[in-house]
FIDO-348278 format. One record per atom (N, C-alpha, C): residue number from 1; residue in three letters; x, y, z. Coordinates in nm, 4 decimals. Layout:
N
SITE  num  residuo         x         y         z
SITE  NUM      ALA         X         Y         Z
...
***
This chain:
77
SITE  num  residuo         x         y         z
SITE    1      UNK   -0.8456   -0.0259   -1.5512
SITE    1      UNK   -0.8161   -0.0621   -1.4136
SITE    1      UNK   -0.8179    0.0664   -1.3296
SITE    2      UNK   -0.8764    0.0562   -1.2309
SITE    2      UNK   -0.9528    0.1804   -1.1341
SITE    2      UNK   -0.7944    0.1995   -1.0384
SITE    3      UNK   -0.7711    0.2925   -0.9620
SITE    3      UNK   -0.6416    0.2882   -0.8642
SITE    3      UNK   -0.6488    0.2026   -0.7804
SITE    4      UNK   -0.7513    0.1724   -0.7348
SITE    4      UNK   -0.7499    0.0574   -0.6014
SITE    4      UNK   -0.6958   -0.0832   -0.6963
SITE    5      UNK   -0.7396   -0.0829   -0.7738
SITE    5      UNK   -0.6476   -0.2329   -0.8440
SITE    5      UNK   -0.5408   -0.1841   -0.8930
SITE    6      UNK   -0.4719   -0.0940   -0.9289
SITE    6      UNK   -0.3545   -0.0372   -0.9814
SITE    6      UNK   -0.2585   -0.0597   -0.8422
SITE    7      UNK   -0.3146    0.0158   -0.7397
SITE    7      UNK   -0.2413    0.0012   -0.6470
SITE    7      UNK   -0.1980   -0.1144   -0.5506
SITE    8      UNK   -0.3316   -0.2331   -0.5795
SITE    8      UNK   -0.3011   -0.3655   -0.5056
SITE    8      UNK   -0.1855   -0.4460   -0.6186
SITE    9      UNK   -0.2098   -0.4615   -0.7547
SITE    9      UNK   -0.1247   -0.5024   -0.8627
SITE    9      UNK   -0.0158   -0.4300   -0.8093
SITE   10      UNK    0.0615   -0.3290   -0.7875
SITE   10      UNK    0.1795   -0.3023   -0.7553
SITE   10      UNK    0.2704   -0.3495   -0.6015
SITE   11      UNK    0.1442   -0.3473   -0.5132
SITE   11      UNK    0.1827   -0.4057   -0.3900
SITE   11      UNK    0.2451   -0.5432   -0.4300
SITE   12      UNK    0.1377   -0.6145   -0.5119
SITE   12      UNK    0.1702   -0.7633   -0.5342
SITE   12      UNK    0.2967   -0.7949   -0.5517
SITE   13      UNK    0.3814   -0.6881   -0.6047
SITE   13      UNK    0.5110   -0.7089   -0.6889
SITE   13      UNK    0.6521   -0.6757   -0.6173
SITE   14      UNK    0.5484   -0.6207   -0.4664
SITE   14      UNK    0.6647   -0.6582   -0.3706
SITE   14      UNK    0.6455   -0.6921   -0.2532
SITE   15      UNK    0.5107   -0.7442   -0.1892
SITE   15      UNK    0.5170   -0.8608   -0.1261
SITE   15      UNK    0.4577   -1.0004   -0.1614
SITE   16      UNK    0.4907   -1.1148   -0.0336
SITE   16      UNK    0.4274   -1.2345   -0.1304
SITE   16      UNK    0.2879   -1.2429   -0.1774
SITE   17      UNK    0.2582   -1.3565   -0.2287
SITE   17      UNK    0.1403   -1.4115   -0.2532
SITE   17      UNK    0.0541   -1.4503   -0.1713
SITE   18      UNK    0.1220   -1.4973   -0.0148
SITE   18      UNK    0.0443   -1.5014    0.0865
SITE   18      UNK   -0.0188   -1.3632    0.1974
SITE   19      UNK    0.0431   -1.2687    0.1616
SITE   19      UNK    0.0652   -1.1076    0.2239
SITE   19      UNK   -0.1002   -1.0969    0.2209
SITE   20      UNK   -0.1318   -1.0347    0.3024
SITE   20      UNK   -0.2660   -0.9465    0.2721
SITE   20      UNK   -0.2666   -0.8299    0.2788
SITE   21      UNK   -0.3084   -0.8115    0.1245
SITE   21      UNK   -0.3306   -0.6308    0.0625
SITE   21      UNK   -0.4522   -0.5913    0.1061
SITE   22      UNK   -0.4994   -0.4574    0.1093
SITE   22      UNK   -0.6191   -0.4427    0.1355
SITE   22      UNK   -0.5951   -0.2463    0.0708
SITE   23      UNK   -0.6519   -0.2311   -0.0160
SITE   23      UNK   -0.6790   -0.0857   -0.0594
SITE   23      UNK   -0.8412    0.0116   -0.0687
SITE   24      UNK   -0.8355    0.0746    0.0362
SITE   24      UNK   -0.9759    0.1193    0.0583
SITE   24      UNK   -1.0126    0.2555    0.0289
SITE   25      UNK   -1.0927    0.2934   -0.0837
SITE   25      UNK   -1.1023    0.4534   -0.1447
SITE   25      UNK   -1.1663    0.5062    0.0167
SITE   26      UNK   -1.1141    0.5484    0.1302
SITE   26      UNK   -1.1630    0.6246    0.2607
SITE   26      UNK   -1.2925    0.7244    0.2091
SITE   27      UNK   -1.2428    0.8157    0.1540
SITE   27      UNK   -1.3472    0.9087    0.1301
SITE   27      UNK   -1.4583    0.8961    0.0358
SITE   28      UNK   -1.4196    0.8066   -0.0791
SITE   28      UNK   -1.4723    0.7915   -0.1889
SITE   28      UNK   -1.5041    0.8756   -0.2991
SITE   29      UNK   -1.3827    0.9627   -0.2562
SITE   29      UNK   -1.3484    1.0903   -0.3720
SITE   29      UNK   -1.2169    1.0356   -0.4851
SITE   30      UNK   -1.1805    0.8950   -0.4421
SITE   30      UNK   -1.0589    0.8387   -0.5547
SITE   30      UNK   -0.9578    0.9200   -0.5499
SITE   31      UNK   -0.9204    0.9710   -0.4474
SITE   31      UNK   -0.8101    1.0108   -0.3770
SITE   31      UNK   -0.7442    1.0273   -0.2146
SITE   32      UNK   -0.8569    0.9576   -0.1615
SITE   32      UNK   -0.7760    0.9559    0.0137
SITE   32      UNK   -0.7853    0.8175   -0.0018
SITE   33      UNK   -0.6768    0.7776    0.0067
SITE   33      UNK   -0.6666    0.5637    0.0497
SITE   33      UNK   -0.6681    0.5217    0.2103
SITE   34      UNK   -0.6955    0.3972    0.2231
SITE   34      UNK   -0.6055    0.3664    0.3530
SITE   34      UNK   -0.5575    0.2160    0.2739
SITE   35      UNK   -0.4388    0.2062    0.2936
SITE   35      UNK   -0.3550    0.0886    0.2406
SITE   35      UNK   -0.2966    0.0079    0.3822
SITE   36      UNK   -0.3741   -0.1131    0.3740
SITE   36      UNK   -0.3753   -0.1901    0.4840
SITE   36      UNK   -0.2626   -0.3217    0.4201
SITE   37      UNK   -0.1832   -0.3484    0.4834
SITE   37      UNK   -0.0718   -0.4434    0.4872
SITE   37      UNK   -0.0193   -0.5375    0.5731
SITE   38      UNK   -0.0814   -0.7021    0.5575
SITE   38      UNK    0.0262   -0.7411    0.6522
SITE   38      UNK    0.0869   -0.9213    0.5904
SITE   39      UNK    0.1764   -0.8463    0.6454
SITE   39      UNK    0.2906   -0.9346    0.5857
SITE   39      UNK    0.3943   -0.9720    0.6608
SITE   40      UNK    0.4765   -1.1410    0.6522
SITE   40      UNK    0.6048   -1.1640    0.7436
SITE   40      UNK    0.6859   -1.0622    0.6706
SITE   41      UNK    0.7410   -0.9905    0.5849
SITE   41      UNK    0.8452   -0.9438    0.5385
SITE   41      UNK    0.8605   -0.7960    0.6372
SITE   42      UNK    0.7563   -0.7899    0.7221
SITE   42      UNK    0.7389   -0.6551    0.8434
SITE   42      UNK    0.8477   -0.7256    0.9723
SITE   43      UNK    0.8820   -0.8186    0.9681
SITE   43      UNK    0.9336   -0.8606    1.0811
SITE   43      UNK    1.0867   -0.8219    1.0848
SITE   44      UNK    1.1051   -0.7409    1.1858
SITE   44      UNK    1.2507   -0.6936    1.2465
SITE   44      UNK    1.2709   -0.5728    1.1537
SITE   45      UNK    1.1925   -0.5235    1.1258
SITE   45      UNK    1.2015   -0.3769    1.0039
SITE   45      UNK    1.1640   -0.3230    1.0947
SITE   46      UNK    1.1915   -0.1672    1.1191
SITE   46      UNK    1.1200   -0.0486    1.2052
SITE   46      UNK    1.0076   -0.0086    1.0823
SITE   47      UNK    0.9173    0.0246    1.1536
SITE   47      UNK    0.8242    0.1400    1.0989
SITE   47      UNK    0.8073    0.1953    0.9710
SITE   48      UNK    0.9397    0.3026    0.9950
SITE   48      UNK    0.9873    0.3824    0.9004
SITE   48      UNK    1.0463    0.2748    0.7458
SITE   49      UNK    1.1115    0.1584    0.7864
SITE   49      UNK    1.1348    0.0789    0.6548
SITE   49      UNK    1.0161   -0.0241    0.6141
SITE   50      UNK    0.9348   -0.0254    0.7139
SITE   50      UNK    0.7717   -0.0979    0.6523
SITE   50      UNK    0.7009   -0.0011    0.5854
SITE   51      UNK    0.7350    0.1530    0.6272
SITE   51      UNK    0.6639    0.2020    0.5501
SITE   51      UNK    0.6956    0.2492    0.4103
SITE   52      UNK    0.8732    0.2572    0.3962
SITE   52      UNK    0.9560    0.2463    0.2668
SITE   52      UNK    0.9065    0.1695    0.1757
SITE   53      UNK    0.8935    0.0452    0.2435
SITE   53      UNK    0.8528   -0.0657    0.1259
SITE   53      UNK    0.7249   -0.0661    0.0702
SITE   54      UNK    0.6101   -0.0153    0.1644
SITE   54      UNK    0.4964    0.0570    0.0590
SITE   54      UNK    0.4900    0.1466   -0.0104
SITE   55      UNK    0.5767    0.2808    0.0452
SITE   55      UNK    0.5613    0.3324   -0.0455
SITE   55      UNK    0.6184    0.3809   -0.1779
SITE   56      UNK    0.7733    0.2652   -0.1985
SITE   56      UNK    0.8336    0.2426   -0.2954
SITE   56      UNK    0.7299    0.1753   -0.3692
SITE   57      UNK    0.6624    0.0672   -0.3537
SITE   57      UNK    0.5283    0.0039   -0.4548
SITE   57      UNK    0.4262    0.1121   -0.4941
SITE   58      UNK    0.3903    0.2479   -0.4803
SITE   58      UNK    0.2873    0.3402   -0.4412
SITE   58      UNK    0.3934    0.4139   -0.5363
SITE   59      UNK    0.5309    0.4266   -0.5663
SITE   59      UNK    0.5325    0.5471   -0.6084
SITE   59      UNK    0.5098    0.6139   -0.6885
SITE   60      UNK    0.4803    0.5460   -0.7785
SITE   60      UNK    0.4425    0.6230   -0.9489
SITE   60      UNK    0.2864    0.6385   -0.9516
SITE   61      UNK    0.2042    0.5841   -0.8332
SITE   61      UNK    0.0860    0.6467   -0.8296
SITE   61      UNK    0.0517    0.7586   -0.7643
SITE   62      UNK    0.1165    0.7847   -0.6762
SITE   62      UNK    0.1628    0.8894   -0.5834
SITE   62      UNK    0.1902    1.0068   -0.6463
SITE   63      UNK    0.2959    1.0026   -0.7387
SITE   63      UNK    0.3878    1.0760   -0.7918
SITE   63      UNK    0.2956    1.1600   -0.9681
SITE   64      UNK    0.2004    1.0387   -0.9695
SITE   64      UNK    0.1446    1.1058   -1.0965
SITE   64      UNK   -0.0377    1.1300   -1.0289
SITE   65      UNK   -0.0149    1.1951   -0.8950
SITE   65      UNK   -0.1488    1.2118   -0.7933
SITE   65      UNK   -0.2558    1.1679   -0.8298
SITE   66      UNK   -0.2507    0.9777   -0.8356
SITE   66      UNK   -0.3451    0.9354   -0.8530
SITE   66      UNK   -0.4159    0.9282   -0.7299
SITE   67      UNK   -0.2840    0.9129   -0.6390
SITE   67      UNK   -0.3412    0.8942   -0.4481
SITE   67      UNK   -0.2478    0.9885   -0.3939
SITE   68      UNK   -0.3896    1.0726   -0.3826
SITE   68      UNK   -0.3522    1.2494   -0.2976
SITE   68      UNK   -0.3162    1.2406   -0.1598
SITE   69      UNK   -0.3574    1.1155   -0.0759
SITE   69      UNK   -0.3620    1.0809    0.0583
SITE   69      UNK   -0.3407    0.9551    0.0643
SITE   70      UNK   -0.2363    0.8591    0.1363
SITE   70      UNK   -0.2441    0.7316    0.2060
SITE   70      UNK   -0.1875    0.7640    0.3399
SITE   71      UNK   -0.2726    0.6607    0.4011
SITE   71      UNK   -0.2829    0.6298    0.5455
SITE   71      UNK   -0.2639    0.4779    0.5167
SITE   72      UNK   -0.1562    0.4516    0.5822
SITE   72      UNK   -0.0887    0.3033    0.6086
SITE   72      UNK   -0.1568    0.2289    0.7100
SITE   73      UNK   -0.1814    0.0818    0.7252
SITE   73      UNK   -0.1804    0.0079    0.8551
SITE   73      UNK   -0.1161   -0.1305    0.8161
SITE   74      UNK   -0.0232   -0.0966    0.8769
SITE   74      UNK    0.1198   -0.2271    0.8622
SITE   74      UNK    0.1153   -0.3595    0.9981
SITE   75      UNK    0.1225   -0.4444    0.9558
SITE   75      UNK    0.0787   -0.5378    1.0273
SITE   75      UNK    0.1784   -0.6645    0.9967
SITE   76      UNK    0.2180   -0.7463    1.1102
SITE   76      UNK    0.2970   -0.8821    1.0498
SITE   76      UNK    0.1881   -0.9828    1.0413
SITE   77      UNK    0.2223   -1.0931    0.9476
SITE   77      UNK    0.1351   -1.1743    1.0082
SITE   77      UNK    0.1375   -1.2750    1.1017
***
């Protein structure tokens, strides 16, 4: 399993089933992402805790620099 499915499989596990994930290698060096998100669970959260909640799902890929770069786009639906 490549990071872009590593990283949507982890999203999955903390928003719903209806959420739309979207993980895009930007550069196509398999290390700059843009991780596109939208989901009701964004509603009445600031920013800063929409962006907690991705990147608590992200962290052990992050953390073992599978993804050197994410760029978020958080969205309700």
């Amino acid at each position: 399993m490549n990071v872009q499915e590593q990283a949507i499989e982890a999203l999955k596990k903390v928003f719903d089933h209806n959420d739309i994930i979207e993980v895009i290698d930007e550069r196509g060096d398999g290390r700059h992402y843009l991780v596109s998100v939208r989901s009701n669970l964004f509603v009445g959260k600031s920013r800063i805790d929409q962006s907690r909640l991705v990147y608590s799902a992200l962290d052990d890929l992050i953390k073992k620099d599978h993804m050197h770069a994410v760029r978020l786009e958080l969205k309700t639906l």
